[in-house]
N, C-alpha and C positions, 0 to 999 in steps of 0.2 A: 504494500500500500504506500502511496506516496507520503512523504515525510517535507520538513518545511526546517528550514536553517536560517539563524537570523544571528549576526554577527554586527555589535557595534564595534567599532575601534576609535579611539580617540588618544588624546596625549594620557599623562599616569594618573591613575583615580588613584583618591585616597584608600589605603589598606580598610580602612574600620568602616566605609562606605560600601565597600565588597559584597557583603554577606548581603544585608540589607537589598541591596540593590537587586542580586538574583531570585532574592524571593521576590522581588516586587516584580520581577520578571514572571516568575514562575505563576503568582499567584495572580497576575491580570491577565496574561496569555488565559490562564484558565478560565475566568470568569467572562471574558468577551468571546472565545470560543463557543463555549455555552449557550452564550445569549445569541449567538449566533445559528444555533443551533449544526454546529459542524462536528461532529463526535472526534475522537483520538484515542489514540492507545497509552502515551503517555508524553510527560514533555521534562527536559531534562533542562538544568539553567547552569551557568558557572560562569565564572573571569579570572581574569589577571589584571594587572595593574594597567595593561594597553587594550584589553578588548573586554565585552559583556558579550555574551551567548545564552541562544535560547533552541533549544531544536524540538519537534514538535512530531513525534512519529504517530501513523496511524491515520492519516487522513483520506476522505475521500475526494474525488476530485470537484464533486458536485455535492450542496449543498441540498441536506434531507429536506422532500417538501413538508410543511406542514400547513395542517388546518387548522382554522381560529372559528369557534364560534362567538357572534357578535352580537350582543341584544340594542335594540334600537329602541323606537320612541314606541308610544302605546298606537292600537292597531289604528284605533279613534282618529289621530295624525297623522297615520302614514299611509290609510286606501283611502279613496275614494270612496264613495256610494257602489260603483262599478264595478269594485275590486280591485284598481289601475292605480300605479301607485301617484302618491302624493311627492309635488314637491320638495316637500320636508324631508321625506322618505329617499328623493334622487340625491339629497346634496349629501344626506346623513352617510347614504353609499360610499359615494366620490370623496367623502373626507374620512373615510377609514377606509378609502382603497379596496370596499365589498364588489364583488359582481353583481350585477341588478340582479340577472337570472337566478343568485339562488336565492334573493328577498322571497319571505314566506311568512304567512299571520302565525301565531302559537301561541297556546292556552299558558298561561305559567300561574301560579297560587294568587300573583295579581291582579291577572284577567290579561285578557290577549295584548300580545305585544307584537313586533315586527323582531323579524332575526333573521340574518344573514351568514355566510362564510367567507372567510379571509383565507386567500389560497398565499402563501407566497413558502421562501424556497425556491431552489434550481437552479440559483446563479454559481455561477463556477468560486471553487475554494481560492482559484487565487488571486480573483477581483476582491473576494474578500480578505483577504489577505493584505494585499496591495493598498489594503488603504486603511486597514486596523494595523500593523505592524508602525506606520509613519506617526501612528494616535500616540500609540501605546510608548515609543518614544519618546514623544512632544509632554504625556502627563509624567516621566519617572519624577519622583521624587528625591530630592539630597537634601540630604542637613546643610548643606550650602551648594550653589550651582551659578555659573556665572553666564554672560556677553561675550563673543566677540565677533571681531567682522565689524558691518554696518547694518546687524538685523538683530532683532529684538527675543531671539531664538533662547533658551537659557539650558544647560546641559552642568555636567559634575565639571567636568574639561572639553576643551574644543575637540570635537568630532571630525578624521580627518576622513574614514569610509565606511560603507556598509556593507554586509555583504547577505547578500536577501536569495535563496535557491530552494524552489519548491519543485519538487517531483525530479529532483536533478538537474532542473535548467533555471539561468539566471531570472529573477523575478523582479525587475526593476521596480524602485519608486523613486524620487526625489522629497530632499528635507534640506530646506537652506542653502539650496544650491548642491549639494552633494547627492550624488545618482546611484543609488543601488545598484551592485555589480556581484561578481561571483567570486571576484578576487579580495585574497588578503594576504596579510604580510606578517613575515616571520621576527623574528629577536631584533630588536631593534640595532645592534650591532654587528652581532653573528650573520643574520641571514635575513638583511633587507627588503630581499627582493621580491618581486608579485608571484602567489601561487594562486594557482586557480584551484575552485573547491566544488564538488559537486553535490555531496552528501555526507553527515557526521561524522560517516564513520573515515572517510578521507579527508576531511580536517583535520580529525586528532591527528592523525599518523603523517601528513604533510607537514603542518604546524610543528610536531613531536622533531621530526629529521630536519625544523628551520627554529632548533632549541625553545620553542612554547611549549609549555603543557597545560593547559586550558583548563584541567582540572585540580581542584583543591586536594584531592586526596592523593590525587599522583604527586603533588610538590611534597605534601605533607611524609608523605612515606620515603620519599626520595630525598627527604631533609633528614629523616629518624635514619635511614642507613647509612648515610653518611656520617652522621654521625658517631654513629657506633662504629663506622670504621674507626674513625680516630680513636674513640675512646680505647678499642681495641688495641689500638699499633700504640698510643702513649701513655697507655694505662692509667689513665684518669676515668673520673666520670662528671659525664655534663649535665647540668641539671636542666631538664627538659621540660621545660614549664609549660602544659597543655597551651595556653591562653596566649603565650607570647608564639608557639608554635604556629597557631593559628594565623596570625597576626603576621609575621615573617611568610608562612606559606603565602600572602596575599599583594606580599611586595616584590615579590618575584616573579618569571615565568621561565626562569632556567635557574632552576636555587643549586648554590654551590658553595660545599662548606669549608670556612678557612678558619683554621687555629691558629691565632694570634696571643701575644703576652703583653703583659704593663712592669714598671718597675716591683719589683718586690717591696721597698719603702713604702707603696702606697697600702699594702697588707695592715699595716696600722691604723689605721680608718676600721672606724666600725663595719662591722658585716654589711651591714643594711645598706650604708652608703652605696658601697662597692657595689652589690646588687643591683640596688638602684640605679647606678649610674650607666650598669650595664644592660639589663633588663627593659629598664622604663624608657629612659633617654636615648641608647644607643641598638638597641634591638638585639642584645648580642645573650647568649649563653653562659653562663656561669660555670666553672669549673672548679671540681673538688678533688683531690687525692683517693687514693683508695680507703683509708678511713674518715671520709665527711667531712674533712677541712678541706675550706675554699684558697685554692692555689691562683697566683697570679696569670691566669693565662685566660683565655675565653675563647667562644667559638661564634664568627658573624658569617651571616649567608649572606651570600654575594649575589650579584642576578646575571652573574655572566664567569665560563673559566676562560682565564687569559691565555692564549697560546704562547705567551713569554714569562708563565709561572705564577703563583701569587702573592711573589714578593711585594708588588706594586701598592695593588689592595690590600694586603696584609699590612703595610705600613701605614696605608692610610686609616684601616681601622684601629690603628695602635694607636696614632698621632692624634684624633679627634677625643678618644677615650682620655690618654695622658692629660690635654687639657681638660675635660670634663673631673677627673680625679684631682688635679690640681688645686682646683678651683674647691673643692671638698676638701681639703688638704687644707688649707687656707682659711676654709669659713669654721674650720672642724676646731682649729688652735685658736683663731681671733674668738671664739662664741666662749670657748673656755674659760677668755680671760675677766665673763660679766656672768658672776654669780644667776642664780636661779632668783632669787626673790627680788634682786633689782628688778630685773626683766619682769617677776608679778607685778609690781609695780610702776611699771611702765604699761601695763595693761591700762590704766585708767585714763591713757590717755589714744587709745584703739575702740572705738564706734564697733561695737557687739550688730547694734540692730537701731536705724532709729530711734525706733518707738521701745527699745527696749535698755538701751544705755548701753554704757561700754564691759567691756570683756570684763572688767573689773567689776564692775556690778552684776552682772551673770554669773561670776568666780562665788562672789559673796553669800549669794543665794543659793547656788547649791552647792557650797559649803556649810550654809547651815542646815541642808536638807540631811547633807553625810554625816555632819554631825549628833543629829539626829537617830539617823538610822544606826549608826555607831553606839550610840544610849542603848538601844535594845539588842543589837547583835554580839557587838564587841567591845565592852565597854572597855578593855584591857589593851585596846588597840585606837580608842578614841582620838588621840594625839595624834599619830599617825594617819590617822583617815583624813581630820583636818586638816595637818601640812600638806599631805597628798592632792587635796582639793585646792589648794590655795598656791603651790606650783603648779599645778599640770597643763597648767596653759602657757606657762612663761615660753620654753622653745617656740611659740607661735612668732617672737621678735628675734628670734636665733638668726643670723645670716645663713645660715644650714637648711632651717625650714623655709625659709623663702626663695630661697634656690631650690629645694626640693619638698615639694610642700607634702610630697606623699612619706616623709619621715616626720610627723609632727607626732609627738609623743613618745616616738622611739629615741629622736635625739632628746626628749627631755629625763630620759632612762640613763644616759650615757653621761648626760652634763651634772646629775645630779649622783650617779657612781662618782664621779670623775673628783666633786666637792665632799664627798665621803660620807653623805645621808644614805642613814639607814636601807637595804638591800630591796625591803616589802616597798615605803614610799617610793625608791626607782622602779621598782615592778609594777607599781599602782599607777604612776604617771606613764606608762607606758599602754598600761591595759585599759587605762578608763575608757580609751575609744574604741575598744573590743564590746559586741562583734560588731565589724565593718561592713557586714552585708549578709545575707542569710545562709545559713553553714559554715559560718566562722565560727573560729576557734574564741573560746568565752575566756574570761579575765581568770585566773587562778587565788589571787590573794585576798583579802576579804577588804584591804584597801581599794585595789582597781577593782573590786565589784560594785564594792557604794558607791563610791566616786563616778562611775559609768553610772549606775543609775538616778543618781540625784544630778548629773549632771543632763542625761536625758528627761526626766521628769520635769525638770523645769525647762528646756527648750520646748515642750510639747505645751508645756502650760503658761509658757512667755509668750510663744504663736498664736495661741487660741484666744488669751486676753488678748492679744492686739489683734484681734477680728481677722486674721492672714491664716485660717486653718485650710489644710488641704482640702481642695474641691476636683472631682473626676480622676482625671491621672496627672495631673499637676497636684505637687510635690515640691516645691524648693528646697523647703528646708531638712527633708528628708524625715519627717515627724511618722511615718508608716515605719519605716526601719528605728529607726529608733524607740518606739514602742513595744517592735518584735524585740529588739535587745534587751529590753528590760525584763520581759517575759521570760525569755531565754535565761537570762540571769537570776532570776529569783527563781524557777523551775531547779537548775542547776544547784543550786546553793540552799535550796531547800529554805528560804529567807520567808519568815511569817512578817508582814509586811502588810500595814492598811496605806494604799496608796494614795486615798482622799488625805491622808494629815500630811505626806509630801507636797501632793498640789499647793495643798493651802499653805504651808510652810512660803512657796514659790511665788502663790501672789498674793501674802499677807508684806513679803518684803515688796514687791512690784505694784503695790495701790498705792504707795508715793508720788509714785508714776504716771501710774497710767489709770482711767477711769473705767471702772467694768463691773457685774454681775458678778461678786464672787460664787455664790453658791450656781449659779447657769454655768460657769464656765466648769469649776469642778465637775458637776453633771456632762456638760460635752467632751471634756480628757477622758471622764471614766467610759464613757458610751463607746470613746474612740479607740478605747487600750484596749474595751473589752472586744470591740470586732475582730478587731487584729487577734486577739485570744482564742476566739471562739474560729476564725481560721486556723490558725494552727493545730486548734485539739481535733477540729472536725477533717481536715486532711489527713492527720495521725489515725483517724480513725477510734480516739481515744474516748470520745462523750458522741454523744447527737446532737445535730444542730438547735433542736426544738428544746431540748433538754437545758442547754446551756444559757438558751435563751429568759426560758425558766428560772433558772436561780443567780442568773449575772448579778443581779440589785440586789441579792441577801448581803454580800459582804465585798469591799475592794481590796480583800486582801487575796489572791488570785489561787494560792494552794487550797484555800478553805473551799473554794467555791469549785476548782478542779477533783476533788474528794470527793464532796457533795452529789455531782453532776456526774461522777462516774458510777454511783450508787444508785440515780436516778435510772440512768442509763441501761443498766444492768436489770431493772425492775419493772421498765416503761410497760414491756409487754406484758405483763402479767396479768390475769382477770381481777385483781385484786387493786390492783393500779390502777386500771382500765376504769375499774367501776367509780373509783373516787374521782377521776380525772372528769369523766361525763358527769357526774355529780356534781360536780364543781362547776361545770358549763351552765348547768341544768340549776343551779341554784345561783347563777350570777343573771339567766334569763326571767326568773319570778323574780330576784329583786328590783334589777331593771325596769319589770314591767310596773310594778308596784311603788318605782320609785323610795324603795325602803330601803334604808342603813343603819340601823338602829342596835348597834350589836348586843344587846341584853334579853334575857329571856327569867321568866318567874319559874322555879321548879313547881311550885300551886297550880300552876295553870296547865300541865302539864298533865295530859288526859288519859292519853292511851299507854300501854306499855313500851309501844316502838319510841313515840316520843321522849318518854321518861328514860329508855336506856340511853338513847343517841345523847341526850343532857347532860346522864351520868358519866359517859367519857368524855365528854366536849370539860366538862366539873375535871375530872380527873388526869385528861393528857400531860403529861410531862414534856411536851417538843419542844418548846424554846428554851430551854434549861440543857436539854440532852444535846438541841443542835448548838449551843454554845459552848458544849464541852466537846463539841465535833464529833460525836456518837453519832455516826450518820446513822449504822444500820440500825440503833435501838430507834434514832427518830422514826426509820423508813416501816421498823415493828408496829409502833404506835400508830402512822397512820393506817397501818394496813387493817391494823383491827377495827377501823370505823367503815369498813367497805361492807360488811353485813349488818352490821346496824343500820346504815344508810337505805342500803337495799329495804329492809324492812319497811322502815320510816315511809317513804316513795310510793312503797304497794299499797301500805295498809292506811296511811296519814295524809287526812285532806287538811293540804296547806290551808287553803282558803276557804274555811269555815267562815257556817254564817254570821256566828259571833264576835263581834269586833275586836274584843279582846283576847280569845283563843285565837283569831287571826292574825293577830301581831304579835301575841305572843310565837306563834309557830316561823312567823317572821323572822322575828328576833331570834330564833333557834339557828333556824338555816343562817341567820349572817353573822352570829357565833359559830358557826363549823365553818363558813367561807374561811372567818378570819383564820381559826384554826388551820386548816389547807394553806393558807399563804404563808404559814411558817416555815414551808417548807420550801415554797415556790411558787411561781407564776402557772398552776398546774392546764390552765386555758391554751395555755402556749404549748403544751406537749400533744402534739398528733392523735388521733386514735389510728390501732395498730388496725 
């Protein structure tokens, strides 16, 4: 079956634009195919840093007819007395493209209408083609896309050919003045020159022998065995970091690996630097000894081998590095020579947030939250938690961290070893900004766990007061992630923790400030933590969504409520659950209707037996006392035993007696057991099974 080849080439996209871009290929080719109604078998997408491809097997040559039925106007409008049609009825045709001859009356539930058919289909796949291909082009999207020429045209980089081949023969279109051909071009060094292409599978393999390889997985594997040769022949090992692999595989299209070294002197820099400087900035590979020490040497992919060796580029990846180290080298002894707590102190003069003051005033505040939290975890460690919190922002003025902003807290580990504080405080100001994103590794010391959390608790609750809370998938301030972290942390550390006296800790110091709703804004942080919670335990598979929902608003302290909710969870099905839960539906739709809330009931009044037992437990429950000693299952005992008394009550007890006062008394009965039921949860919220 014929197949369809679509090949941009332009000057070098950016690496991290890559990925992006082919799905957007993959994922519009398919949805305009569709609508097209043109079937395929499958469609493959990929690039390098000079071309994007899309190939499309499976097609037919001619597009499938299809029929449309069309309702028109009422019959009333559209015949005549005659039967002949109307007017109304010729134009309503000719503006939805119907043939007159299949107009016909039909009965519908309405009463008779006019309905036609829409024939279309049949035009050839590569008229359609020829002119969705130029579309689908013109809409890609970039996180940035520029001009040039003298036409208004906008692209990632300047587009220099296309190469458009359906059924094996050139399928021309034009875009900007540039004409769709069959020809493309190979390494942009190596092998310049025009190859003509007919079908996928003779592009890779032209492309392949003019050093392209079009595909990610082929760079990608062709980068990992090279590698291992070296590592092989110099008996090191390279640390092959999935993510930077990735990212490398995309800036090539002939990857070629060269082992280069730095001075040994620069070994004296912290790990991280070195890493960094290799890694982040320079794209290159990190190497270590046979026992896990990082040695001076690294590994950078090249996008071309030289036929005069790779002395050249060998040097020049050493030469760029050297000064990249230098310059760390330099900011690494200068930062040394300015204490930790000056630098806190120069916080106060660094703008945190408009509306929210400076670093130094954000320090303050969730310093007194760690402090806090310090009171009830560790009180033997309290001193420490506060210094911890009251550095751990200073490296943010470091010449280290502004030069490499992805070490802020690690250099503040190393400046305050370096000053001879305490081992935990250097671990704490390192960890507080742990975790970094989700499946990050979490803080270890009980310093960098508080200090992470009160310093997240109060960005989350600095945002909300100043009315900037996340909406949709905007996110600035990263308050989604930072919420999981907290979670993550106190999960981890087993930390009993009521997180409304953080909030308010956050903005009892912040209403100097700023004017707001204390108790609304607590209420929207807790709403916001607890979604983010209730994702977590329901993808874990850990509680039920319904369930969780249920007992969020018993307590903000997250392990009580995670206990709780797995208790629930474990019981939801049960007939004994089941009965209470409709119970409790069933008894919040009489009060409702009745307008009653009156939670009191007279045991005198109290007529039948069903009633007088259901009294005498509602008298006797112990659930608020057991769930504050976190006895879930003796609470979850107690309520079970009111699911046959209940039943009874229901069968045998007329709520609404004619009696006024046996009628509200029986009232008052049911909205004593509601309230009882909400001891435990919101039980309306939990599903029936």
């Amino acid at each position: 079956m014929p197949s369809y080849l679509l090949e941009i080439g332009c000057e070098e996209i950016p690496a991290a634009f890559i990925p992006s871009s082919t799905k957007y290929l993959l994922d519009e080719w398919t949805r305009r195919l569709t609508a097209l109604n043109l079937p395929f078998s499958s469609i493959e997408t990929g690039g390098t840093p000079r071309r994007l491809f899309v190939n499309i097997d499976g097609l037919e040559l001619f597009q499938a007819d299809k029929t449309e039925i069309i309702m028109g106007p009422p019959a009333a409008i559209a015949f005549n007395a005659d039967g002949s049609l109307t007017e109304a009825a010729k134009k309503f045709a000719a503006f939805k493209g119907i043939d007159e001859a299949t107009l016909k009356k039909v009965t519908t539930q309405k009463g008779e209408y006019l309905q036609g058919e829409k024939k279309t289909g049949g035009m050839a796949t590569s008229e359609l083609i020829q002119k969705t291909a130029p579309e689908i082009i013109a809409s890609m999207p970039f996180p940035k896309s520029m001009k040039w020429g003298n036409n208004d045209f906008r692209f990632v980089r300047p587009i220099h050919w296309f190469v458009s081949v359906f059924d094996e023969k050139e399928l021309t279109f034009e875009t900007e003045g540039i004409k769709a051909s069959n020809i493309t071009y190979g390494h942009r060094f190596l092998a310049p020159a025009k190859i003509e292409v007919k079908n996928i599978e003779e592009y890779k393999e032209k492309l392949a022998s003019a050093y392209v390889y079009v595909n990610l997985s082929k760079r990608r594997d062709m980068i990992k065995t090279q590698i291992k040769d070296i590592e092989s022949r110099e008996n090191i090992v390279v640390d092959i970091d999935e993510d930077l692999l990735n990212i490398v595989s995309d800036l090539v299209e002939y990857p070629y690996a060269i082992l280069g070294s730095f001075e040994e002197s620069f070994l004296s820099l912290p790990e991280e630097v070195l890493i960094t400087s290799m890694k982040v900035h320079q794209k290159y590979f990190p190497v270590r000894n046979s026992t896990g020490k990082l040695i001076n040497k690294f590994v950078g992919i090249a996008n071309i081998k030289s036929p005069n060796g790779d002395s050249v580029i060998r040097q020049g990846y050493e030469r760029v590095l050297r000064a990249r180290l230098n310059d760390g080298l330099f900011f690494f002894n200068n930062d040394k020579k300015v204490p930790l707590e000056q630098r806190a102190e120069e916080l106060k003069k660094v703008v945190y947030q408009e509306k929210l003051g400076t670093s130094y005033e954000k320090m303050e505040r969730f310093k007194a939250i760690a402090s806090f939290l310090a009171d009830i975890i560790c009180l033997d460690k309290k001193a420490n938690v506060e210094k911890t919190a009251y550095l751990c922002k200073a490296d943010l003025l470091s010449e280290m961290v502004y030069e490499f902003p992805e070490l802020q807290g690690v250099m503040g580990y190393y400046y305050a070893k370096n000053e001879g504080i305490d081992d935990d405080i250097a671990c704490g100001i390192m960890e507080h900004y742990l975790p970094k994103f989700a499946g990050d590794k979490l803080p270890e010391t009980d310093e960098g766990r508080i200090t992470s959390i009160a310093d997240k608790i109060d960005t989350i609750s600095g945002v909300f007061a100043a009315g900037m809370k996340p909406t949709g998938n905007l996110d600035p301030y990263g308050l989604r992630r930072s919420a999981i972290g907290i979670l993550s942390i106190i999960e981890d550390a087993g930390y009993r923790i009521e997180l409304t006296k953080l909030i308010e800790i956050s903005l009892n110091k912040l209403s100097a400030r700023l004017s707001f709703n204390k108790e609304d804004v607590i209420n929207e942080v807790m709403s916001f933590i607890n979604q983010r919670y209730k994702q977590m335990l329901v993808s874990k598979n850990v509680v039920a969504a319904d369930v969780f929902d249920a007992v969020c608003d018993k307590s903000s302290d997250v392990i009580k409520t995670l206990n709780l909710a797995k208790v629930l969870t474990n019981a939801r099905n049960t007939n004994e659950f089941q009965t209470i839960a409709a119970s409790y539906k069933r008894i919040n739709n009489i009060l409702k209707k009745n307008g009653f809330d009156k939670e009191f009931f007279s045991d005198e009044l109290l007529e039948c037996e069903e009633e007088r037992a259901l009294g005498a437990l509602i008298r006797q429950q112990q659930m608020q006392s057991l769930l504050n000693e976190e006895k879930n299952y003796a609470v979850l005992d107690e309520l079970m035993k009111f699911a046959p008394a209940v039943d009874a009550f229901f069968e045998k007890v007329m709520v609404m007696a004619e009696d006024v006062k046996i009628r509200e008394n029986r009232l008052g009965l049911i909205a004593s057991l509601r309230k009882v039921f909400l001891i435990i949860g919101d039980l309306g919220a939990i599903a029936s099974k």
